[in-house]
N, C-alpha and C positions, 0 to 999 in steps of 0.2 A: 437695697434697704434691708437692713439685720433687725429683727426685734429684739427686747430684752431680754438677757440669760435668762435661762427658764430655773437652772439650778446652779446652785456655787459647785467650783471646781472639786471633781470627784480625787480624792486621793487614792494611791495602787490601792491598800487595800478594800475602801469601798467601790473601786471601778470592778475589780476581780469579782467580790461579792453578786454588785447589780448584773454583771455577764452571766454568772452562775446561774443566779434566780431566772433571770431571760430566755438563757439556754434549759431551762426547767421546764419553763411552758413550752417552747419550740418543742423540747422530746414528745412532752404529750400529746400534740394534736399531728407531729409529725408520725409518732406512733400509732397514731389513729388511723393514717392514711395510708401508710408505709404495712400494717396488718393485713390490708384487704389482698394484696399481692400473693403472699406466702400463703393464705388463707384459698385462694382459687381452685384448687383440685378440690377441695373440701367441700365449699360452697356450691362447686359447679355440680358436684354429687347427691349434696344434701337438697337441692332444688331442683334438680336434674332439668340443666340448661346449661348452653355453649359457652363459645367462646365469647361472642356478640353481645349476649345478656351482660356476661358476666365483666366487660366493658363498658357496660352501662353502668354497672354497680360502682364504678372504680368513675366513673366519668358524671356519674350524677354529684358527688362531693363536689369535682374541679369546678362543673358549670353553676352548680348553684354559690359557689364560692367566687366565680367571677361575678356573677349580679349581687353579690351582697356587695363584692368586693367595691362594686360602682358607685353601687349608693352611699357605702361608708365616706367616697369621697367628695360628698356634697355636705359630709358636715364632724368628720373626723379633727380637723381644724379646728374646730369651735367648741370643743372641752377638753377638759384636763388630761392628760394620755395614762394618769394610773388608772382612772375609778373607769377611764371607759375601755382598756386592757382586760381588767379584770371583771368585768358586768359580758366581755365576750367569753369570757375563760371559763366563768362560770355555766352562761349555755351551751356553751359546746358544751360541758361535764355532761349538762340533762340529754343533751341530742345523743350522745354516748350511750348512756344509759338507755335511751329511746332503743339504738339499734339491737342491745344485747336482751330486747324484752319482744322485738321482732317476732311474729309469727307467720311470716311465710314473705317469698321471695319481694313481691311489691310492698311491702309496709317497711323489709330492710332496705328496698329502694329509697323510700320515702324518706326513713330518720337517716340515711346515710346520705341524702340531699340538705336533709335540716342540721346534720351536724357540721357540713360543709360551707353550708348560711354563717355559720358561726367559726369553725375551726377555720376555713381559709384567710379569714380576714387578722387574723393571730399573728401568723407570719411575718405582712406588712408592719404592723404596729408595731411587734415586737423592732422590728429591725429600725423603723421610724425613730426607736427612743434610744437606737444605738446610735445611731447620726445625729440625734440634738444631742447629746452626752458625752461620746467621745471621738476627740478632735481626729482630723482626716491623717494626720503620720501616724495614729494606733488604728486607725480602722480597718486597715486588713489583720490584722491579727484578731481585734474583737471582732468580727466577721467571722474567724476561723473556729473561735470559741463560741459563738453562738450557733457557726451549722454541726458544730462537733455534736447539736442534739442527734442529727442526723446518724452519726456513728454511735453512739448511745443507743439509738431506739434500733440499731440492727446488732450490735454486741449482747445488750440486753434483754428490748422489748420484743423483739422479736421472735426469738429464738422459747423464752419464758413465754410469749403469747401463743406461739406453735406447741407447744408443750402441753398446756390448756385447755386450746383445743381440742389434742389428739387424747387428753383425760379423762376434760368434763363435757365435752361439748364447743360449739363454733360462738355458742352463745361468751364463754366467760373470759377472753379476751375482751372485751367491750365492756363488761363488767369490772375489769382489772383495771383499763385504761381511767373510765370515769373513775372510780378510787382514786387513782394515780393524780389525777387534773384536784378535785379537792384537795391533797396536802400540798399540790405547788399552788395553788389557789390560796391560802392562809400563809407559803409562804413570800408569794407575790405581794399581800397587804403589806405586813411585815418590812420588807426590803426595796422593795421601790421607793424611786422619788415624788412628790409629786412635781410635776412638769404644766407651768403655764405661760412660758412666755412667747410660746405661740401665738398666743389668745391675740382675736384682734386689736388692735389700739386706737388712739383717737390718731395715728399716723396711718393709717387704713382707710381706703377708702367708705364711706357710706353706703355705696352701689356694692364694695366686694363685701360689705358685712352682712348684706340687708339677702344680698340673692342666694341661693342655697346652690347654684352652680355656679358661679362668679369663678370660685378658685380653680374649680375642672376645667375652667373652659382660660382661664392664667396657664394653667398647666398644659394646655394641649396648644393654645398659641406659640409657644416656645418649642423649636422645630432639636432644640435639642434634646428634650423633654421626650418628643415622639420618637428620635433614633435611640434612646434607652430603652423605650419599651418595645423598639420592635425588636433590638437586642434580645431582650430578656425573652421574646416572643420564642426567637431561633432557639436557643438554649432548651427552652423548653420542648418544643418540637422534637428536638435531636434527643434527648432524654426518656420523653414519656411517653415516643409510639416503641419502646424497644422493654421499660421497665418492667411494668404493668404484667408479661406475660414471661418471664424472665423463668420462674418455681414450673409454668406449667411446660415450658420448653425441657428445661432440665428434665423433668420426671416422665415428658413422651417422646422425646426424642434421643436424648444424650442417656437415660436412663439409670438417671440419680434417685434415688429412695425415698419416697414422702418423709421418711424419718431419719436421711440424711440431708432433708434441706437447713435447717436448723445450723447445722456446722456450714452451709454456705454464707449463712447470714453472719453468721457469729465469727467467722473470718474478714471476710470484708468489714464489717463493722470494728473489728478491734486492729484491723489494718488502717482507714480512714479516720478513729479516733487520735492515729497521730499524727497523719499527715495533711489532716485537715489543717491542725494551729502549724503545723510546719508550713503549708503552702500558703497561712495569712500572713507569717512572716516575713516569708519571698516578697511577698505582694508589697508591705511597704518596704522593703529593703531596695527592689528590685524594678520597682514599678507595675503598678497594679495592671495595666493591660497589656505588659511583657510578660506577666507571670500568665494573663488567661490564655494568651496565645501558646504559649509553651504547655497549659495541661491540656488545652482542647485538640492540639498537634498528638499530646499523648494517649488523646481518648480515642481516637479511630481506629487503631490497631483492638481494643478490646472490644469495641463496638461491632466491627464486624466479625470476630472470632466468635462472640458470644450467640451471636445472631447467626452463625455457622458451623456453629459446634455438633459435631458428630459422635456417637458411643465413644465414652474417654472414663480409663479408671478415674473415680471418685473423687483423687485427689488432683487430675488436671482440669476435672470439671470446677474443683474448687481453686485451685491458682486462678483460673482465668478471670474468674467470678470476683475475686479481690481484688486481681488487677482494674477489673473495670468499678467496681466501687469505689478504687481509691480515684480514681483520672475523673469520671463522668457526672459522679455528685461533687465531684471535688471543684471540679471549675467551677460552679457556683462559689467559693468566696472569693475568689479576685472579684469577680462578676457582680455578686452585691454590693462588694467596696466601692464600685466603678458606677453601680445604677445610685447608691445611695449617695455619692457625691455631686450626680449629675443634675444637683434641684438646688435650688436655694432653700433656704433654712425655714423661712415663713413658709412655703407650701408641701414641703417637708411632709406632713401626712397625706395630703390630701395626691400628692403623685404616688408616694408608695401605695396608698391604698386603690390607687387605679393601676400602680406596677403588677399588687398584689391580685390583680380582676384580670390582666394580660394573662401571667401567669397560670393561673388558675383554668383560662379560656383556652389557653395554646395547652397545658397539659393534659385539660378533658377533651381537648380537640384532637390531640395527639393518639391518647390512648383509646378513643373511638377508632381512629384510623387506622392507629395498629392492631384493630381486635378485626377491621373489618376486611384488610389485607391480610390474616391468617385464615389456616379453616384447621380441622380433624380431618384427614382421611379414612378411607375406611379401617386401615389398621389401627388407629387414636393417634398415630404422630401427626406431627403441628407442620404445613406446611405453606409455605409463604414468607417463613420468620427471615429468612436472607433479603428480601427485598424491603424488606424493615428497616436491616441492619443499613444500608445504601442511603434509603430516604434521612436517618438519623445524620448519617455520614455527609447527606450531601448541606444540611442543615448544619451543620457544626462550619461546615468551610464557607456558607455564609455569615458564619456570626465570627467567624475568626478577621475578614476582608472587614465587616461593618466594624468592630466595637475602636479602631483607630477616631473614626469620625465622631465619634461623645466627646464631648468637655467636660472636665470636673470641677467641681468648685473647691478649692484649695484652704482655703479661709478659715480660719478656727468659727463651731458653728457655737451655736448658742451653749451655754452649758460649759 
């Protein structure tokens, strides 16, 4: 059962535009999350606490953005996806704000949980309004344009946020960011559709309008539903016990320069910024889960080099580091193409927004685990990072054997 187009057919150049605006918000709340990384020798100094704490810092966003993530999907379906897009975009700004007014280690716990309440659920939605909007033969490419925030907030945000910091303070990245979220915020108003033909109808049940978990529990009966997210589950897993400690590896082990992480970032990101829309094109050309098998095959080689990297001039610390930026974030957009087609059109928000609660749960769960499998030895080098690199590794060669068994829905969707 299809409900009614939500919006008339987008022409190239309104589709290119709403990807733009979309990929706008992704940068910013992806930049929000993607800062605390690069930020950890800093943080861990300025609060003087470990590796453990400062896993909680990075793990408190993920977990409180998987229970927002939950709840959103008990009633994300039943409004319009601009005004309730942008009513999230807008508190993330203030949780932002909250962190860079922080005064001391548990209260940047606290807004970095409450901006998590709000930034994580972005994500989902965002990607939600790529699946009602544009049909499944362009969706790995708009996929590639929407994670390209991804390479954006490390070409850019990154590098300009580490600058900041080492300026003015830890505080004025978070100050920079909120800025950032208000002008894509007025121009999100602007450029989006509204979108409602989600909305229940009188071809809907009674029972799935009336209950406020009707749709979750539509979505979790459908066992193809469950092998997307535990997909998404893997991915994550393999990802984000390795990320998260990535800056403070380099700088105690391999013995990169706090003020040469910047150009690690700003390589890998202007590497990724083109192989990201390259590898969405693969995807429809090629077939969306031959293209993730062939970058997840490519990401083990960086996965474990990087997670075993020993004293290396500068510049092989920084090839490796690109290499693995471009393969490891990168398999996420086959992989979105592949979970965003795995739902039917009507429940469309309400699985992404529990995609987006998986997600979120598997990469605060990850990066607990990889904070709590390292340690500092007595000399400051980081030891345990190799058996990281393994567990990522052996996580990826289950999500390469499972993503065969998803079915996609092929169908032109609404919009």
């Amino acid at each position: 059962m299809n409900p009614a187009p939500s919006s008339p057919p987008l022409d190239p150049a309104r589709e290119r535009a709403l990807l733009v605006t979309l990929a706008g918000i992704q940068f910013a709340h992806i930049l929000d999350f993607m800062i605390m990384m690069p930020l950890g020798p800093i943080l861990m100094r300025e609060f003087g606490v470990g590796t453990r704490e400062f896993g909680l810092l990075v793990s408190s966003y993920t977990f409180s953005a998987a229970c927002t993530g939950l709840l959103a999907a008990t009633f994300v379906d039943r409004f319009e996806r601009k005004r309730l897009l942008l009513a999230m975009f807008a508190l993330f700004a203030v949780a932002t704000l909250a962190c860079g007014l922080a005064q001391g280690y548990w209260t940047l716990l606290i807004a970095r949980g409450t901006a998590g309440a709000f930034g994580g659920v972005l994500g989902s939605m965002v990607q939600t309004m790529v699946g009602d909007l544009i049909p499944f033969e362009r969706r790995g490419r708009a996929s590639g344009t929407v994670m390209s925030a991804f390479s954006l907030s490390t070409v850019a945000g990154v590098p300009l946020s580490l600058y900041l910091a080492n300026q003015f303070g830890w505080r004025s990245p978070f100050f920079f960011i909120a800025l950032l979220a208000c002008g894509f915020l007025l121009l999100g108003w602007k450029m989006l559709p509204e979108l409602r033909g989600h909305l229940p109808t009188a071809t809907v049940s009674e029972t799935e309008r009336a209950h406020p978990l009707a749709a979750m529990a539509a979505v979790l009966r459908d066992r193809n539903h469950l092998r997307a997210l535990l997909f998404m589950a893997l991915i994550m897993v393999s990802g984000f016990c390795v990320i998260p400690y990535i800056t403070i590896y380099l700088t105690a082990n391999v013995g990169v320069r706090l003020e040469d992480i910047p150009l690690v970032y700003l390589c890998g990101g202007c590497a990724t910024f083109f192989t990201s829309r390259l590898v969405g094109r693969l995807a429809d050309r090629y077939g969306k889960v031959r293209t993730y098998r062939a970058m997840a095959l490519c990401s083990m080689l960086p996965l474990l080099v990087q997670t075993h990297l020993w004293p290396v001039a500068l510049w092989v610390a920084v090839f490796w580091s690109t290499v693995f930026f471009i393969f490891v974030p990168g398999r996420m957009v086959p992989a979105m193409a592949i979970v965003t087609s795995a739902v039917q059109p009507r429940l469309r928000g309400t699985f992404l927004s529990m995609n987006g609660a998986v997600q979120q749960l598997a990469s605060g769960g990850a990066s607990w685990l990889g904070g709590a499998m390292i340690a500092a030895d007595a000399s400051g080098r980081i030891a345990g990072y190799d058996r990281v690199g393994w567990l990522a590794v052996g996580a990826t060669c289950l999500a390469i054997a499972f993503v065969g068994r998803i079915h996609m829905y092929t169908g032109k969707p609404p919009g």
